[in-house]
C-alpha positions in Angstrom: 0.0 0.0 0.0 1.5 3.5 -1.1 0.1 7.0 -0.1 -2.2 8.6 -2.5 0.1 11.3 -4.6 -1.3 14.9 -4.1 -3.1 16.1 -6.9 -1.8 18.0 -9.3 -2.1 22.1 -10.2 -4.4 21.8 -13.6 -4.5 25.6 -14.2 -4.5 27.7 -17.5 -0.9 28.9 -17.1 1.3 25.8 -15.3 4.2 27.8 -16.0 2.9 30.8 -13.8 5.6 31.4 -10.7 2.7 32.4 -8.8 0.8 29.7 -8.9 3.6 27.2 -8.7 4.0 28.8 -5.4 0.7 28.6 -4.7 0.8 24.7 -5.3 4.2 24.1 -3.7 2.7 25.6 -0.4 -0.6 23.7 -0.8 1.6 20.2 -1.0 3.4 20.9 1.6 0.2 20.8 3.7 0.7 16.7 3.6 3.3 15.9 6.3 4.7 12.5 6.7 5.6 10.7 9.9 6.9 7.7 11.3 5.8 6.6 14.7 7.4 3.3 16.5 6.4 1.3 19.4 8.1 -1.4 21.0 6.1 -3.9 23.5 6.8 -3.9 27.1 8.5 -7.1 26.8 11.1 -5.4 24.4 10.4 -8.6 21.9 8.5 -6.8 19.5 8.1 -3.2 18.1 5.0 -1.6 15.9 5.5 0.8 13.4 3.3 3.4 11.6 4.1 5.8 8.9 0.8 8.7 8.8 0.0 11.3 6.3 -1.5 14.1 8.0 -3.1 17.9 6.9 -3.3 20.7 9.8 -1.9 21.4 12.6 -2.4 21.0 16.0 -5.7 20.9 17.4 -6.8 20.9 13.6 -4.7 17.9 12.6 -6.6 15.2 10.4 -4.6 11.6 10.0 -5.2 10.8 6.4 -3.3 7.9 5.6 -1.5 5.2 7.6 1.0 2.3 6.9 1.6 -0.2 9.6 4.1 -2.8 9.9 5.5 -4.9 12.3 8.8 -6.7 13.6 10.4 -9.0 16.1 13.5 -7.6 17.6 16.4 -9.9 18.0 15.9 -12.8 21.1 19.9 -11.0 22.1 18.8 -7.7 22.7 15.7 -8.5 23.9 17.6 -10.7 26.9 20.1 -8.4 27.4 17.3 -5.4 27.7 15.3 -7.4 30.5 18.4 -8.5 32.2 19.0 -5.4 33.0 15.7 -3.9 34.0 15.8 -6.4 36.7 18.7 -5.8 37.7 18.7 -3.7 41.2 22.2 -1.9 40.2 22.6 -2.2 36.2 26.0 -1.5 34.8 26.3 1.5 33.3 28.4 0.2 30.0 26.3 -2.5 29.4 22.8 -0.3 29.5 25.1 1.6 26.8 25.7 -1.1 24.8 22.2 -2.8 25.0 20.7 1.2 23.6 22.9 1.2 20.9 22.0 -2.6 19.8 18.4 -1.8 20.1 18.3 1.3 18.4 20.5 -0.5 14.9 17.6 -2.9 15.7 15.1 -0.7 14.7 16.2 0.8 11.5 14.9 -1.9 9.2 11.1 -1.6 10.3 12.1 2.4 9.5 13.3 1.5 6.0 10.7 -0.7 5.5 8.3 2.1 6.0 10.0 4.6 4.0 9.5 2.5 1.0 5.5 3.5 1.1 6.3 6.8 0.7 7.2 6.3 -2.9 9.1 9.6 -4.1 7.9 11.5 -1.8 9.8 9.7 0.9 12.1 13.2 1.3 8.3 14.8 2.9 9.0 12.6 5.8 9.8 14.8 8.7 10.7 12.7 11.8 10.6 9.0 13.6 8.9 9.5 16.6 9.5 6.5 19.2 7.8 5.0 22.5 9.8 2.1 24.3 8.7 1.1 28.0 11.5 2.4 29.4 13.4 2.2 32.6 12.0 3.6 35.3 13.9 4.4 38.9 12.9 5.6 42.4 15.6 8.6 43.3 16.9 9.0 46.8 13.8 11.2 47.9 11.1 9.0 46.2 11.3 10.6 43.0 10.2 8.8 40.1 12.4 9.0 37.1 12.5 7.8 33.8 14.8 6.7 31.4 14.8 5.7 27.4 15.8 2.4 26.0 17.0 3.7 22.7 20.2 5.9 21.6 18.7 8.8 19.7 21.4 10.2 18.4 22.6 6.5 17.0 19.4 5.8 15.5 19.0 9.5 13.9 22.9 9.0 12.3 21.7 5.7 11.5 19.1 6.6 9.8 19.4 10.1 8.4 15.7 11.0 10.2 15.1 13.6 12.8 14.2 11.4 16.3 12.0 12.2 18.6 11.7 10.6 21.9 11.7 10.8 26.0 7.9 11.8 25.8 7.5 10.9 29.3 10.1 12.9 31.0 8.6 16.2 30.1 5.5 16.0 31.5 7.8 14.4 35.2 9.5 16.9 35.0 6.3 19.4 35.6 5.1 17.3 38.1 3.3 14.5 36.2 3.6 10.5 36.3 4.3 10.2 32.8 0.9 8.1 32.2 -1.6 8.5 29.7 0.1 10.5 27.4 -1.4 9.1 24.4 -5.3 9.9 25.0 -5.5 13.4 23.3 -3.6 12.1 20.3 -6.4 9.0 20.3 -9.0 12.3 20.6 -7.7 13.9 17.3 -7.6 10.4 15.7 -10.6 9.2 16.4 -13.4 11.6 18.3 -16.0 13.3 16.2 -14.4 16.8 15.2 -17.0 17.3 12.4 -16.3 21.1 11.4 -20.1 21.6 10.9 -21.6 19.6 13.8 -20.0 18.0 15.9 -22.5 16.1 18.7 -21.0 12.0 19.1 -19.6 11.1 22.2 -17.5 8.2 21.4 -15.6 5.7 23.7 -12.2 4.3 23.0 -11.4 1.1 24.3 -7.6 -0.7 23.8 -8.4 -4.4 25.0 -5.1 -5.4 26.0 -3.4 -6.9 28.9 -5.0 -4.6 30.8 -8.2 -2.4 29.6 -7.9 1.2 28.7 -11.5 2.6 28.2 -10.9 6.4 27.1 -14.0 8.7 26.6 -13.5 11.2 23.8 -16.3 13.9 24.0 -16.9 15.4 20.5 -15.5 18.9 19.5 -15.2 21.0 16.1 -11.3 21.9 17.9 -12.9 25.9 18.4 -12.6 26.5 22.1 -9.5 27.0 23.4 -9.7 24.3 26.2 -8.9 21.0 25.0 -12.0 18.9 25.7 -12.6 17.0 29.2 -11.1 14.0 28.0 -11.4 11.1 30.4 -9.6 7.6 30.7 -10.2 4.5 33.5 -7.9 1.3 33.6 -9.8 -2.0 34.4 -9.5 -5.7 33.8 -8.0 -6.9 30.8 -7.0 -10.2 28.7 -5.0 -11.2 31.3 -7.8 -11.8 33.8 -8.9 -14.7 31.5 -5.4 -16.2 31.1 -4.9 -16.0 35.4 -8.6 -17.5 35.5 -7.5 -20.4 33.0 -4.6 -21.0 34.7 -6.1 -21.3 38.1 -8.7 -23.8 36.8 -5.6 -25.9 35.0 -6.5 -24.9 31.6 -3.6 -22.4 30.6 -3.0 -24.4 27.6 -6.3 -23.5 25.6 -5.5 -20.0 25.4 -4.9 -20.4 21.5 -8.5 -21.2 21.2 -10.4 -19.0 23.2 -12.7 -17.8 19.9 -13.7 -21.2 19.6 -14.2 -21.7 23.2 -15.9 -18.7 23.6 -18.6 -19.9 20.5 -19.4 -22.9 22.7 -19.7 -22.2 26.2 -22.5 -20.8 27.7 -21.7 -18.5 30.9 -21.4 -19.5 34.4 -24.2 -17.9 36.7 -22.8 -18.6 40.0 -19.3 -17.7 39.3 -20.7 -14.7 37.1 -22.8 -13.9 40.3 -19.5 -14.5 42.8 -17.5 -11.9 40.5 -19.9 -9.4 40.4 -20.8 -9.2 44.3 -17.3 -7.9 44.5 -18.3 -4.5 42.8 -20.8 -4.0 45.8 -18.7 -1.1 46.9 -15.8 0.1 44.6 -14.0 -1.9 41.6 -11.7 -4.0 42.0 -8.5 -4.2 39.8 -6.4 -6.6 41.4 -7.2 -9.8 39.9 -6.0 -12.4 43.1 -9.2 -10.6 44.7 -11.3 -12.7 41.7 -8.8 -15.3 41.7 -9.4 -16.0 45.4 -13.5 -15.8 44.8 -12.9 -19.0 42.8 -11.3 -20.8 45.7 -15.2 -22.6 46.1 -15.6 -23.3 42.7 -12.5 -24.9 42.0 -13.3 -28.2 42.6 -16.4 -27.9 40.2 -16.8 -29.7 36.9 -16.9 -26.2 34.8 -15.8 -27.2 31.1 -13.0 -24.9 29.7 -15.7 -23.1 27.0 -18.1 -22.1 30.0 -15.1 -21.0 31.5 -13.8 -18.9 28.9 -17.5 -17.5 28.1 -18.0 -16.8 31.6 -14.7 -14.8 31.8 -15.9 -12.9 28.7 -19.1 -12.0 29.7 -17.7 -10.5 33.0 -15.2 -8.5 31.4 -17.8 -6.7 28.9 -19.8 -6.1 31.7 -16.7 -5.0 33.4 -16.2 -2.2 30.3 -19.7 -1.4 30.9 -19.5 -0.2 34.8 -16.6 1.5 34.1 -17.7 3.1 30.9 -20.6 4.7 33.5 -18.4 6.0 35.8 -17.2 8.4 33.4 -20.8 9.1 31.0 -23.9 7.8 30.5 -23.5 4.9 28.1 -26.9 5.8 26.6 -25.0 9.2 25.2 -22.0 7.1 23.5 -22.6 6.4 19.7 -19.6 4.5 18.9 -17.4 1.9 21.0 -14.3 1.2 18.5 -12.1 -1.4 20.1 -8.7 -2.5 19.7 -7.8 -6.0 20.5 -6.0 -8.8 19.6 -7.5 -10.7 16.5 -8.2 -13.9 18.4 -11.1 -12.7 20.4 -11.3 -9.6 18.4 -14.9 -10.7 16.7 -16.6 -11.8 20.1 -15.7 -9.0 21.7 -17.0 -6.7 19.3 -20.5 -8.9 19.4 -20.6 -8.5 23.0 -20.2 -5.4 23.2 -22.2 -3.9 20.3 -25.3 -5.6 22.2 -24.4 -4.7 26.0 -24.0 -1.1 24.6 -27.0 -0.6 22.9 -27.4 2.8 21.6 -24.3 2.7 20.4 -22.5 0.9 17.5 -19.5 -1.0 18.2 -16.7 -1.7 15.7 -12.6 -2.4 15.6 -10.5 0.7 14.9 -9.8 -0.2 11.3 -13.4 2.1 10.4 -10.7 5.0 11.2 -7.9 4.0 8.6 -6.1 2.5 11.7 -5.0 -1.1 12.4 -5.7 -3.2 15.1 -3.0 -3.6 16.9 -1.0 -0.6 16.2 -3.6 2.5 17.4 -0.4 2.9 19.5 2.1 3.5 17.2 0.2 5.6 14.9 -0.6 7.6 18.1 3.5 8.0 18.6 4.1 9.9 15.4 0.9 12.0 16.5 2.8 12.8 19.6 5.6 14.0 17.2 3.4 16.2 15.0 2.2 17.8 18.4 6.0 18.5 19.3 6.3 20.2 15.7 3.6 22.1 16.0 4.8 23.4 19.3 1.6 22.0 21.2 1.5 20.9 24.9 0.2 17.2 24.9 -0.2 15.8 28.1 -3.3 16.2 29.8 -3.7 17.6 33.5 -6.0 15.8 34.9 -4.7 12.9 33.5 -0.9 12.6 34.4 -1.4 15.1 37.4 0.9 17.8 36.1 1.3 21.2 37.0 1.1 22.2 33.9 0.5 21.6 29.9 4.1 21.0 28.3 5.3 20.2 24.8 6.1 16.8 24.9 9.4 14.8 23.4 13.4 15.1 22.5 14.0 16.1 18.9 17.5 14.8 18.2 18.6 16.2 14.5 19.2 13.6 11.9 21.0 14.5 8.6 21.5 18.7 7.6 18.7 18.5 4.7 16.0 16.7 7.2 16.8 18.6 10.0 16.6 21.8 7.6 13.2 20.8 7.0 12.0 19.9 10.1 13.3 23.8 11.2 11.3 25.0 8.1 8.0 23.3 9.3 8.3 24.7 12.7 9.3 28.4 12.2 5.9 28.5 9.3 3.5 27.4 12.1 2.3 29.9 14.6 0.5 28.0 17.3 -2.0 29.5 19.1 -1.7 31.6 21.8 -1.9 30.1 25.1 -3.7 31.1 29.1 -1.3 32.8 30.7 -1.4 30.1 33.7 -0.4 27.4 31.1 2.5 29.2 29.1 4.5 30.0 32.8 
């Protein structure tokens, strides 16, 4: 898959300086981006190469290309050996940078290759790695990258951007949820005529992220109350298999799911637990099937039951932010295994609104978060603050990454792109 070309000045007079100009400047509109993301296991990374128009608040994703890649089973090792370690050496986390960043360049080359001959428009690689993070002397939590931007900008020739977390720690913030107002411009209804669907993003994961994204034609100067809750995820259903002794179904939990017919007792047991407040840890469920474990439950009942609980789950905590009959869309990201019965579920346990995976937006499942990245970078450019509040408990609003220059004619360009934007003036209370 390429990008569309732009089209192509058909006046009278081609020849006209003016309206070469004029073309030029309208081309240049089209900004191209690559975003990466590496898994929190370091085993994996996603990438995502976006063509966008606008500019901050007014950005509109227009294109994406997603791949993927498994990073060497060396540096992966080498990475977790020494995120466990309690006093890593200081040459080795060198070392282990460096080898991870030369990791990444083919998944960037890859990429490049979609953008045809316009592959000189691309401005930067943006890119999110879980990081290292550290407890100073005084309690202070601190973070550090995985990857060496300046060897992955020589590398490759492309302006990096990275360290998104650090800015918004170092105003006061925990360095979470940073991605939930680039999911906003990607996906929330910011229809320049009428804008009036709430819409509710959920990332099925490990863990659940369910982030509400109120609609907005991107006019007022606030950034819209954007809300996000963590619950239970797809690991509740692996810990639940496991305790009952059937870890090794996993694989075929779609076809599981298709067969079994939910549990009430146990779904009746779980649920008793939200009498008072929600509860994320997943022993406390784990330790609610201490009676049932002797019981003849069948692996699909199991698996069904576990399912049905968790889109419930999504449900409560969907209402804890807005009334579920005022959401019009649920788009979901999660892995392709379960990713058609969880779609089911939840289109008829939210029933005013229409549920779908995120691939109706021109994203991919799977990669929301690497696309997301490479927003994060366009935000940077455009000399936007990113991080939210109310969100990562920050002081203040902050522009949000690292730019480490890559090769004199990108990093020309990337100069040139920020000095023609003007953002927006900002409240006096955020700009200090």
């Amino acid at each position: 898959m390429f990008f569309p070309r732009p089209k192509k000045w058909t006046g009278s007079n081609p020849l006209d300086p003016a309206r070469r100009i004029d073309q030029e400047l309208s081309d240049r509109r089209r900004r191209l981006a690559i975003g990466l993301s590496i898994s929190e296991d370091l085993g994996s990374v996603q990438g995502s190469m976006i063509l966008t128009e606008g500019h901050g608040k007014y950005l509109r994703l227009r294109h994406t290309v997603s791949e993927s890649l498994e990073l060497p089973e060396t540096v992966r090792d080498t990475c977790q050996q020494i995120s466990q370690s309690e006093q890593p050496d200081f040459q080795a986390t060198l070392l282990a940078k460096s080898d991870l960043s030369e990791a990444l360049c083919p998944i960037i080359e890859s990429l490049k290759q979609n953008a045809g001959k316009y592959v000189d428009r691309l401005l930067f690689v943006a890119v999110h790695d879980p990081g290292m993070w550290f407890d100073d002397f005084d309690g202070q939590r601190t973070f550090s990258n995985w990857i060496d931007p300046i060897c992955l900008a020589e590398t490759t020739g492309i302006t990096t951007l990275d360290a998104f977390p650090a800015r918004d720690m170092a105003a006061g913030g925990n360095g979470q949820h940073l991605y939930c107002l680039p999911n906003w411009l990607m996906m929330a209804d910011r229809s320049k005529t009428v804008s009036d669907q709430a819409r509710l993003f959920m990332s099925i994961q490990g863990k659940s992220k369910v982030v509400f994204l109120p609609p907005s034609d991107g006019l007022e100067a606030e950034i819209p109350r954007i809300q996000v809750v963590e619950t239970l995820g797809l690991e509740f259903l692996t810990k639940v298999l496991e305790f009952f002794g059937l870890g090794q179904l996993q694989e075929s939990t779609e076809q599981l799911n298709i067969q079994g017919q939910a549990i009430p007792e146990l779904l009746a047991a779980w649920k008793s637990l939200q009498s008072s407040a929600p509860f994320n840890q997943i022993e406390d469920y784990l330790d609610c099937c201490q009676s049932w474990q002797t019981n003849p439950f069948s692996a699909a009942d199991l698996v069904r039951t576990s399912l049905v609980f968790l889109v419930e789950m999504l449900h409560l905590t969907a209402a804890r932010m807005v009334d579920p009959a005022t959401i019009s869309h649920v788009i979901i990201e999660t892995p392709d295994e379960l990713a058609a019965s969880l779609v089911n579920q939840l289109d008829r346990t939210f029933a005013s609104a229409t549920a779908g995976l995120v691939d109706q937006f021109g994203l991919e499942n799977g990669r929301v978060q690497a696309a997301g990245t490479a927003v994060l970078g366009m935000l940077h450019i455009d000399q936007m603050p990113a991080n939210i509040p109310w969100l990562s408990n920050a002081d203040s609003q902050r522009i949000l990454g690292r730019l480490t220059p890559g090769r004199p004619t990108n990093w020309r360009q990337v100069l040139r792109e920020m000095a023609d934007f003007q953002p927006p003036a900002m409240r006096l209370r955020d700009a200090v």
